[in-house]
C-alpha positions in Angstrom: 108.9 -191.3 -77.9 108.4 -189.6 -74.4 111.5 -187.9 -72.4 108.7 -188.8 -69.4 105.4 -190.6 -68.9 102.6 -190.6 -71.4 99.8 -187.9 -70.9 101.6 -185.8 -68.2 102.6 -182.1 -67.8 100.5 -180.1 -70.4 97.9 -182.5 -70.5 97.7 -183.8 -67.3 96.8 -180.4 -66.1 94.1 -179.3 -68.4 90.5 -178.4 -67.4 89.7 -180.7 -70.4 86.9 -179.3 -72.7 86.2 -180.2 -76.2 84.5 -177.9 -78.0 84.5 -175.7 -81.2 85.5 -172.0 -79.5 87.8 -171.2 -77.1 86.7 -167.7 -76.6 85.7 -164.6 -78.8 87.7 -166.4 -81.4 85.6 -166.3 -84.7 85.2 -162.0 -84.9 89.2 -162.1 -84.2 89.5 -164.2 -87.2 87.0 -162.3 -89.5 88.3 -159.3 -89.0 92.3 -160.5 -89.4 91.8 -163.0 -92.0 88.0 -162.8 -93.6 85.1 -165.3 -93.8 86.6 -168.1 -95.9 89.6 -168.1 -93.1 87.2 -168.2 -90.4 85.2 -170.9 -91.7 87.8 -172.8 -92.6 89.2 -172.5 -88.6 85.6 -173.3 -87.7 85.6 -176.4 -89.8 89.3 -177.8 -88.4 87.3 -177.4 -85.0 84.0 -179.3 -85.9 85.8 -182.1 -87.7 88.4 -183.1 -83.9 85.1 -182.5 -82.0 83.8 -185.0 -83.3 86.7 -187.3 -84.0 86.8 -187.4 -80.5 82.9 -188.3 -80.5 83.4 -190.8 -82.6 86.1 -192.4 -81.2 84.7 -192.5 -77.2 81.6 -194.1 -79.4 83.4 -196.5 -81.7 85.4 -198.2 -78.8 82.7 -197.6 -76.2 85.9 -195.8 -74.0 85.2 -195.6 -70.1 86.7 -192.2 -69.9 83.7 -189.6 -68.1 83.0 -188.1 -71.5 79.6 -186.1 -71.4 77.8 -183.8 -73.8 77.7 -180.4 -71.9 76.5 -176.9 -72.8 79.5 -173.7 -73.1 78.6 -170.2 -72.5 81.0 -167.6 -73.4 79.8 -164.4 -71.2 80.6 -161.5 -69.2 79.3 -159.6 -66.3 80.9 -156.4 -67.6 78.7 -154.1 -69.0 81.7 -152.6 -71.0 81.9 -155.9 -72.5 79.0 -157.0 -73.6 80.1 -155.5 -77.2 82.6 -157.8 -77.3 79.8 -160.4 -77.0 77.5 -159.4 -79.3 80.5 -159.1 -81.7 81.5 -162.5 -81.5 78.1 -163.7 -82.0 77.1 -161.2 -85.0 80.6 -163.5 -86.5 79.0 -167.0 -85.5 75.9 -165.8 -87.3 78.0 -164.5 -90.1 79.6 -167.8 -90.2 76.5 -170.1 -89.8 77.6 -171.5 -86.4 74.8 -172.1 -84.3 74.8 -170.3 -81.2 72.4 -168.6 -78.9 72.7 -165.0 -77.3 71.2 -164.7 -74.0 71.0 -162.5 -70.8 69.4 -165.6 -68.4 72.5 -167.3 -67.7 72.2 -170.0 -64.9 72.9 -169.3 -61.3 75.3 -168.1 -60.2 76.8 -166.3 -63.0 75.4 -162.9 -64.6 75.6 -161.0 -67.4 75.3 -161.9 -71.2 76.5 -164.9 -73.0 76.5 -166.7 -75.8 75.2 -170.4 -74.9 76.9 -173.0 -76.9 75.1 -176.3 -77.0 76.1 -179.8 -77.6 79.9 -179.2 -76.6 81.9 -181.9 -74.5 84.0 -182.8 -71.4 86.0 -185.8 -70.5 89.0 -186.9 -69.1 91.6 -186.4 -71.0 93.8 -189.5 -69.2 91.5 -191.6 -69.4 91.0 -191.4 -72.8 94.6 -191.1 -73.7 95.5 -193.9 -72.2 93.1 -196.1 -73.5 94.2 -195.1 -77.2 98.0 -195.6 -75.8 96.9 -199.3 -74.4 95.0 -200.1 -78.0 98.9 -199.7 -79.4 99.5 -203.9 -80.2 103.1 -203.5 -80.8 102.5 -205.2 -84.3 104.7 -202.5 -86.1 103.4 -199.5 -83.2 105.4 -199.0 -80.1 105.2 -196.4 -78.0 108.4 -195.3 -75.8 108.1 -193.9 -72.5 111.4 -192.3 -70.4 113.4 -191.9 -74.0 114.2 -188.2 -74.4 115.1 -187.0 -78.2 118.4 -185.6 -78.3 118.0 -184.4 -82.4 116.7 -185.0 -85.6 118.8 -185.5 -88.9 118.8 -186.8 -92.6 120.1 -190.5 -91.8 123.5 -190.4 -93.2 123.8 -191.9 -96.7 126.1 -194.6 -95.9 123.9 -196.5 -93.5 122.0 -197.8 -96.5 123.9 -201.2 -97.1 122.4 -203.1 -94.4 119.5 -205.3 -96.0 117.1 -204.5 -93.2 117.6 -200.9 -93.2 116.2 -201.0 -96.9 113.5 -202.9 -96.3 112.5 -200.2 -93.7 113.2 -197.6 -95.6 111.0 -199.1 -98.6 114.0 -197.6 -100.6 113.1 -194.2 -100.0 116.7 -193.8 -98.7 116.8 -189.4 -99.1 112.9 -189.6 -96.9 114.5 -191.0 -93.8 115.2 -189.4 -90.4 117.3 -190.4 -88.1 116.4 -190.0 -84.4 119.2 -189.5 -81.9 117.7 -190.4 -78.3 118.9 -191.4 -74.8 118.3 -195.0 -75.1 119.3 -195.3 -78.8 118.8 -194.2 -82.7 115.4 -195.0 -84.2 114.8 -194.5 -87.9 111.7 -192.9 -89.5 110.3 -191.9 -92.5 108.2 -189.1 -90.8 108.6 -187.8 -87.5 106.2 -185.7 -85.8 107.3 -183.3 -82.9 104.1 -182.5 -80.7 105.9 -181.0 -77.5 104.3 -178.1 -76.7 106.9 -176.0 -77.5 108.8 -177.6 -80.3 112.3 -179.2 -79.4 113.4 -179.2 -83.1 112.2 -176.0 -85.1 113.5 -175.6 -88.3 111.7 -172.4 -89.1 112.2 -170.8 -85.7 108.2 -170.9 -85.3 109.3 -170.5 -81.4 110.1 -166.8 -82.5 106.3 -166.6 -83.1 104.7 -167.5 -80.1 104.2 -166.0 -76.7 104.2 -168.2 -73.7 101.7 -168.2 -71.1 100.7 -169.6 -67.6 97.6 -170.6 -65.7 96.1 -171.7 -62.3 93.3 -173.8 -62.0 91.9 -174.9 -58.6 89.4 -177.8 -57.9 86.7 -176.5 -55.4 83.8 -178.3 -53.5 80.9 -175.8 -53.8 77.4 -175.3 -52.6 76.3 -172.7 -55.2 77.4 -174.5 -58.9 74.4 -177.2 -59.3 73.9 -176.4 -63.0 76.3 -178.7 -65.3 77.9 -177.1 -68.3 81.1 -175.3 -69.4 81.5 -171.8 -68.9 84.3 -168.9 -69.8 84.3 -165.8 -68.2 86.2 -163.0 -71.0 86.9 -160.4 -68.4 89.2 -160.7 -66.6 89.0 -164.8 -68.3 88.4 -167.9 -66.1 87.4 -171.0 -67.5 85.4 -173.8 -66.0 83.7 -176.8 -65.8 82.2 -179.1 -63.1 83.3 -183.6 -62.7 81.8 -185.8 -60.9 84.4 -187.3 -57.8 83.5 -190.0 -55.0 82.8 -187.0 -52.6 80.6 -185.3 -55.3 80.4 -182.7 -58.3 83.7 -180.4 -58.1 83.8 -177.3 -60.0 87.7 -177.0 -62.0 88.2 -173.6 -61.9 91.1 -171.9 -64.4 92.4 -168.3 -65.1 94.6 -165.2 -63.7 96.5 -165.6 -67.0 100.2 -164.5 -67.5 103.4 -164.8 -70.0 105.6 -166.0 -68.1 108.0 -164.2 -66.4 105.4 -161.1 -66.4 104.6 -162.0 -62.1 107.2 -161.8 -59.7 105.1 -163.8 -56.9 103.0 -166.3 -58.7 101.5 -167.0 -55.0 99.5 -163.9 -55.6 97.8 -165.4 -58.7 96.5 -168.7 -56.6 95.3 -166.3 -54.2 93.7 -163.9 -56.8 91.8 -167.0 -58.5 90.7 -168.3 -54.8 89.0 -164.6 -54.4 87.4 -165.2 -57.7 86.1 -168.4 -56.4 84.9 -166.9 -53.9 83.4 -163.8 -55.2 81.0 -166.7 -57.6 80.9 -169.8 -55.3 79.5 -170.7 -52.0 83.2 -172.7 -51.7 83.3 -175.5 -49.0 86.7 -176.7 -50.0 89.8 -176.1 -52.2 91.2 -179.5 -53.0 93.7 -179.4 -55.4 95.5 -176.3 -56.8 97.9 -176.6 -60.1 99.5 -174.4 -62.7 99.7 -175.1 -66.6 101.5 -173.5 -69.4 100.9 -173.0 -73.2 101.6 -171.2 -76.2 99.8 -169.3 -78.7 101.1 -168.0 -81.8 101.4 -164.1 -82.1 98.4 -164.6 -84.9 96.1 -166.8 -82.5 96.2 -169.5 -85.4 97.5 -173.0 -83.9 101.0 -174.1 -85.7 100.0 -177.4 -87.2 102.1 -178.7 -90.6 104.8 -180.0 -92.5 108.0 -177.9 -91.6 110.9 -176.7 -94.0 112.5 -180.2 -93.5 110.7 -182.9 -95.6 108.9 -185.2 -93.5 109.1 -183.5 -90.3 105.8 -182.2 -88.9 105.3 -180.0 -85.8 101.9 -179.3 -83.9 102.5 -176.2 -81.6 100.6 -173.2 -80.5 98.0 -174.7 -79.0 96.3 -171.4 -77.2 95.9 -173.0 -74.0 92.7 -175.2 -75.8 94.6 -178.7 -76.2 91.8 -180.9 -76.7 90.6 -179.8 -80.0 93.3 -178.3 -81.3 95.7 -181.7 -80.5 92.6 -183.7 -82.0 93.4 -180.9 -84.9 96.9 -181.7 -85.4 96.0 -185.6 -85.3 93.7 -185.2 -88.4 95.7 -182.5 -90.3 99.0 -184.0 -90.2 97.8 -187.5 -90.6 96.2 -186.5 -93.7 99.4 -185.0 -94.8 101.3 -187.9 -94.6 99.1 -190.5 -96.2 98.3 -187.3 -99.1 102.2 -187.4 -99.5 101.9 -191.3 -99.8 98.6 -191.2 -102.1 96.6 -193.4 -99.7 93.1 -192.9 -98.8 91.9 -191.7 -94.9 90.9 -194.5 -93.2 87.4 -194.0 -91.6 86.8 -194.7 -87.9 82.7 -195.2 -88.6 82.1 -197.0 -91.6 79.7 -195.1 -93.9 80.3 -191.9 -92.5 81.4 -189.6 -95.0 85.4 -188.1 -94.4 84.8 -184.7 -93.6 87.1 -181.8 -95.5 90.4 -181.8 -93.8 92.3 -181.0 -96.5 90.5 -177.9 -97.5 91.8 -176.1 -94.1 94.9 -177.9 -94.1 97.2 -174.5 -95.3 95.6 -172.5 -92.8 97.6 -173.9 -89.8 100.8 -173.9 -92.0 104.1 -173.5 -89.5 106.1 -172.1 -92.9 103.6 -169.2 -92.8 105.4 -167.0 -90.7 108.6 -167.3 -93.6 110.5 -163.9 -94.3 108.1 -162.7 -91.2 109.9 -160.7 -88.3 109.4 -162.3 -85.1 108.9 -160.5 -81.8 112.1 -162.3 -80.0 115.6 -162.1 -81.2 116.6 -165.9 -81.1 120.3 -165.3 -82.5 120.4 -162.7 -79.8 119.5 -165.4 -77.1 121.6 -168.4 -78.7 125.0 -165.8 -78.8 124.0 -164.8 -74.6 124.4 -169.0 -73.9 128.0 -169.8 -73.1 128.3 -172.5 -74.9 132.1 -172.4 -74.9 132.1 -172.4 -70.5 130.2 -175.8 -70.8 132.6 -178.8 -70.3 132.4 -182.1 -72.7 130.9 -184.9 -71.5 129.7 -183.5 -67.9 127.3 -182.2 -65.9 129.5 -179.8 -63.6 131.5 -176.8 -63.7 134.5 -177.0 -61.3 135.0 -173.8 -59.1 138.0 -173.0 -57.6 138.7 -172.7 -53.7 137.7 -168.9 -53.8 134.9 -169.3 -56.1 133.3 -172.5 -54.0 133.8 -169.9 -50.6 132.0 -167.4 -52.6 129.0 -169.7 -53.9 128.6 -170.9 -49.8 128.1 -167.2 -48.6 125.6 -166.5 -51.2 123.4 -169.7 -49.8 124.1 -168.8 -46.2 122.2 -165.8 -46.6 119.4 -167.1 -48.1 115.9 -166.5 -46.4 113.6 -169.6 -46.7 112.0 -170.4 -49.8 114.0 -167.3 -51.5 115.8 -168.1 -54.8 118.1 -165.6 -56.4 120.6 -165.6 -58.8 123.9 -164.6 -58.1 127.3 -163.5 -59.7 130.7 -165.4 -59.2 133.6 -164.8 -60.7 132.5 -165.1 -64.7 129.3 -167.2 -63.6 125.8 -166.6 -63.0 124.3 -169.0 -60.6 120.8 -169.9 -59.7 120.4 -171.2 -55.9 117.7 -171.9 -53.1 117.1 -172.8 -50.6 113.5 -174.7 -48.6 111.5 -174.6 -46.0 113.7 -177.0 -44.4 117.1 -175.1 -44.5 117.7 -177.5 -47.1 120.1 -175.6 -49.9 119.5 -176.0 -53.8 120.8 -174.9 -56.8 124.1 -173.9 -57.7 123.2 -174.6 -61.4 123.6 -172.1 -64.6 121.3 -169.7 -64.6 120.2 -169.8 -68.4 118.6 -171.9 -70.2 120.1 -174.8 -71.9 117.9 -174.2 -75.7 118.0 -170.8 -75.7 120.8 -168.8 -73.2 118.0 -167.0 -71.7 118.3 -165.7 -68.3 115.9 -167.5 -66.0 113.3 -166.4 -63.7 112.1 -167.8 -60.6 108.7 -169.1 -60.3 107.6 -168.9 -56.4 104.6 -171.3 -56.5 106.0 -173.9 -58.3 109.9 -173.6 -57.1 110.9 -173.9 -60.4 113.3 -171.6 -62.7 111.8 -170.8 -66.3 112.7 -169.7 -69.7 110.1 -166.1 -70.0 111.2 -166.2 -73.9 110.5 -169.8 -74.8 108.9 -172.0 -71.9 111.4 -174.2 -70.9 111.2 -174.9 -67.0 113.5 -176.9 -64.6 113.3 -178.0 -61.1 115.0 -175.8 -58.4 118.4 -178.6 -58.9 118.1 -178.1 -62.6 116.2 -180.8 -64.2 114.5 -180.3 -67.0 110.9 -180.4 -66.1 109.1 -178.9 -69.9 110.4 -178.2 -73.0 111.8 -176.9 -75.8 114.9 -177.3 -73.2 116.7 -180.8 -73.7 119.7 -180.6 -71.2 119.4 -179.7 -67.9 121.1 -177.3 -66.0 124.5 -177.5 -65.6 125.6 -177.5 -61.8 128.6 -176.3 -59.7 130.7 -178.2 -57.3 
């Protein structure tokens, strides 16, 4: 069940690597957690690269997927101890990796080279899994936005066909409450980003961040191959297009909230370009968001509520770690039904998912303090001011006067928000003279007063994520309802 289309937002915008690292990962973890942690970590990673492998391989899927190279490196001297650092850990660990000061042109420094890693792309892919869906018992439902998850109610149980879905494990089922209707589960898994049901307030655990990637024509970049840069960090990796190799370029790095005038970080990741690449043309631009939990370990498990898994706190290195959450909760649910994995190659030996299993548990964080009061967010929404069954507040003649004076002044492209009478409104106004807005200026999930993102003329949660359009659509989660607006 989608609220949208298939493989959009999150993914749609990723610079799409698969590989075992996302950075200087593996000392973090060894010094946090210890060696069996880390390898454990290391082994989650191994076993989704090469699911992925294997499935490209097994149905022979047309979706640019490439073995590549990924160098981790620096050209800060003051740095290069975090490098040698992160390797000592690989070496620690066993992980094959190579540390080198003869990194390919154009890039300088040292680095720790990476081989055997891989690219693809990622709709492509995700799409052709989606399309392999027969509808034999598998459905997949696109524009149907989940409302809420519950215990199905006890007396639904006398209808002869809801037993024979339920297999007459009546206390295991969910019920699903969604736009187009109620669907009933025995498991339900919530992989959106940020989660939209959290029963353990794992949300309270994660900070959320933004990026900027360009796509860039260049004359310098002729080498193939991945590459991270630690400091400051971009990210990227070179595709082949009809007008020739473009390099995807990703970084200046931010919670969100933290820039008032996310124009500046386009412009600081074009002079980064710049600064590395002989650049002949900027083609696209984009921003993404992500989460990562305050422990840098993905949330990937079986939540406090039986039967309902979450995959969450991804770190803004999606392939894998989805890939992660694929194998880990998959295996949980067919442990919990004492069937065996079903193999995708046939005499290939299952690898040892459920030995790193409990490392990505989201109940971990239990009797933990967080590092954002939640309660203190939900009590700041006004849920009392909203009206039943509508998408409007009603001002009065004074109120409406007021809310057309505000907009009046408005410069183009400003957004502010503004106070009238016992609301705070959000409002803009375009390029065009076009006005915008007049919507509540908190979040729907979590009462959180919203801030303006220039770039990308969107208003967003800083706390939890959530973004919606500049007329109060929701645009990404954990938000369900959009923006109530006044008339």
């Amino acid at each position: 069940m989608e609220s949208n289309r298939i493989v959009g937002d999150v993914t749609a915008g990723t610079t799409a690597k698969i590989t075992i690292t996302s950075g200087l990962i593996y000392s973090n973890l060894l010094s946090k957690f210890g060696k069996d942690f880390a390898l454990k970590f290391y082994m989650a990673n191994f076993d989704a690269f090469n699911t992925i492998s294997n499935i490209v391989n097994e149905f022979n899927i047309d979706c640019d997927y490439r073995v590549s190279p990924l160098c981790l490196y620096s050209s800060d001297e003051n740095s290069f101890h975090l490098i040698k650092d992160e390797y000592d850990s690989l070496e620690e660990l066993g992980v094959h990796a190579k540390l080198t000061d003869e990194l390919p042109y154009p890039h300088k420094g040292l680095g720790i080279l990476h081989d055997n890693q891989g690219e693809f792309h990622p709709k492509k892919y995700l799409n052709f899994l989606a399309d392999s869906i027969d509808g034999n018992g598998s459905f997949v439902f696109e524009k149907t936005r989940v409302f809420s998850i519950e215990d199905a109610p006890k007396d639904l149980f006398y209808d002869s066909d809801l037993k024979k879905i339920s297999n007459g494990n009546y206390n295991d089922l969910k019920l699903i409450h969604t736009e187009n209707g109620n669907i009933l589960a025995n498991f339900v898994v919530v992989a959106t980003n940020s989660p939209i049901y959290d029963p353990d307030s794992v949300c309270n655990f994660m900070h959320q961040n933004k990026s900027y990637i360009m796509g860039v024509y260049t004359n310098k970049n002729k080498d193939s191959g991945m590459f991270v840069d630690i400091n400051p960090f971009h990210s990227y990796r070179s595709t082949n297009t009809d007008k020739g190799e473009m390099v995807i370029v990703g970084g200046e790095h931010h919670d969100i909230g933290e820039v008032e005038d996310t124009w500046e970080c386009y412009k600081n990741l074009s002079n980064y370009i710049e600064e590395i690449f002989d650049t002949t043309d900027i083609e696209y631009f984009w921003s993404n968001q992500d989460n990562r939990a305050v422990d840098e370990v993905p949330i990937i498990g079986e939540t406090s509520h039986n039967g309902v898994y979450i995959a969450t706190g991804f770190g803004s290195w999606g392939m894998t770690t989805g890939t992660i959450s694929a194998n880990v909760i998959s295996q949980l649910i067919l442990n919990k039904l004492g069937k065996k994995r079903i193999k995708l190659n046939e005499g290939k030996e299952n690898l040892r998912i459920d030995d790193y299993i409990n490392i990505f548990d989201p109940q971990r964080f239990k009797d933990k303090e967080g590092h954002k009061d939640i309660e203190e967010c939900l009590n700041r929404l006004d849920r009392g001011s909203k009206i039943e069954n509508s998408d409007t507040y009603e001002l009065n003649d004074e109120e409406s006067q007021c809310l057309s004076k505000y907009l009046l002044e408005l410069d183009f492209e400003e957004a502010k928000i503004v106070n009238i009478g016992n609301h705070s409104v959000a409002i803009y106004k375009d390029i065009d003279s076009n006005f915008y807005g007049g919507v509540e200026s908190r979040s729907t999930h979590s009462g959180c007063t919203l801030v303006w993102n220039t770039a990308e003329k969107s208003w967003e949660c800083p706390k939890f994520g959530s973004r919606f359009s500049f007329n109060g659509k929701v645009i990404h989660g954990p938000a369900i309802y959009d923006l109530k607006s006044y008339i």
